[in-house]
N, C-alpha and C positions, 0 to 999 in steps of 0.2 A: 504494500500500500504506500503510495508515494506520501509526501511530508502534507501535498495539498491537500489532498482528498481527506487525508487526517484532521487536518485544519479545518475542513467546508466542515466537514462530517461533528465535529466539535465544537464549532461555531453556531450549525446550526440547532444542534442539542439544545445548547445555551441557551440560546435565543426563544426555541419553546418553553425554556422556563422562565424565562423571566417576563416574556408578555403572555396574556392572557390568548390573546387571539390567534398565536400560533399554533394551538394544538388544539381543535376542534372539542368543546364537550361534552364527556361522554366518552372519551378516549383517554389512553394512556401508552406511554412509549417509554421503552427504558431502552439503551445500546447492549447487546449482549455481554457477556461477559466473553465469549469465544470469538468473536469479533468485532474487530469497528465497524467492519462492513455489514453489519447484519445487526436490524435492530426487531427486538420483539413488542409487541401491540394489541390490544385490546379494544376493540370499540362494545359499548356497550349501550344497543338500539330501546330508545326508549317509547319512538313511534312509529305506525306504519306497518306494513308486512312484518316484518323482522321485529315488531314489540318485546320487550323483555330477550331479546336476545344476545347469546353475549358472544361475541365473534373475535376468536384468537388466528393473530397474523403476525408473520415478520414482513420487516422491508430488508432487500437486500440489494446493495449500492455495489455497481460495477468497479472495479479497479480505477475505471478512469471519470470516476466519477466528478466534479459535476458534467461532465463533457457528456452524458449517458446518464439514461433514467433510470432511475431504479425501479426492482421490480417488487412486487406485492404477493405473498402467497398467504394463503388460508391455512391454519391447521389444521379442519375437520371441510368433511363436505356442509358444501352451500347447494340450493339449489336457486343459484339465480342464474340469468338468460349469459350474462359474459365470463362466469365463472368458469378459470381451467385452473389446475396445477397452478400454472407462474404466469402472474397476471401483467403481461407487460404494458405499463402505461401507453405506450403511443400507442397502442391498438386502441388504447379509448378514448384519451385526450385528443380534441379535435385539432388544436394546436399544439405540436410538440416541439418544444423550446428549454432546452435541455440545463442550456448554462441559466436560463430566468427563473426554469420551474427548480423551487427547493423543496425542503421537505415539507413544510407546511403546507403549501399547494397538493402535494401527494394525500397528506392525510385530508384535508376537506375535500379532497375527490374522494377519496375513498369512502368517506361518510356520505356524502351525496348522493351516490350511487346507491345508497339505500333509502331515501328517501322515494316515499313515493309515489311525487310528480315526475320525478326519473327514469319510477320502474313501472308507472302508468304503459299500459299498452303490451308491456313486455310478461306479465306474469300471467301464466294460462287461466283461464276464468275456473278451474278446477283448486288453484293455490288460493285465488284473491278469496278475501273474507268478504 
């Protein structure tokens, strides 16, 4: 892991702690302990499809990061419409801008995407309540 990506990756830890509006609520994010590159997370849905639901996830940050997006995986099944394995942001991000998007943009996508005015249209009328 180069000195930057240490740097970005620590800087922007930081920075979810100390503002409020960087780390979506309802969520939580700690850096693993096994790597910088690999962080573990928690979002826990309090409306919508997914109410009371509580959804465990790493982000895992490419070597060259910020140059490359990191990617997002689930640790249990999901069953929503863009759920796979390893969730690469630019498949869903309609803009992908690598060196702009940090990790805060990542986790309010991530939350987002549950929400649902997002997932209107996409959940089979057999899921939706």
């Amino acid at each position: 892991v180069s000195s930057a990506t240490h740097a970005t990756l620590n800087s922007q830890y930081a920075a979810s702690l100390r503002n409020i509006n960087q780390c979506p609520t309802g969520m939580c994010i700690t850096p693993s302990v096994e790597s910088t590159l690999l962080w573990d997370a928690v979002l826990f849905v309090h409306k919508g499809y997914y109410q009371d639901s509580v959804l465990k996830f790493t982000i895992m940050f490419p070597k060259n990061y910020p140059e490359r997006l990191s990617m997002v995986r689930f640790l249990m099944d999901i069953s929503i419409p863009w759920s796979n394995p390893g969730l690469e942001l630019t498949e869903l991000m309609r803009v992908s801008r690598p060196k702009e998007h940090q990790i805060h943009h990542v986790l309010h996508f991530v939350k987002s995407t549950f929400k649902e005015p997002t997932l209107e249209g996409t959940i089979p009328s057999s899921f939706a309540m």
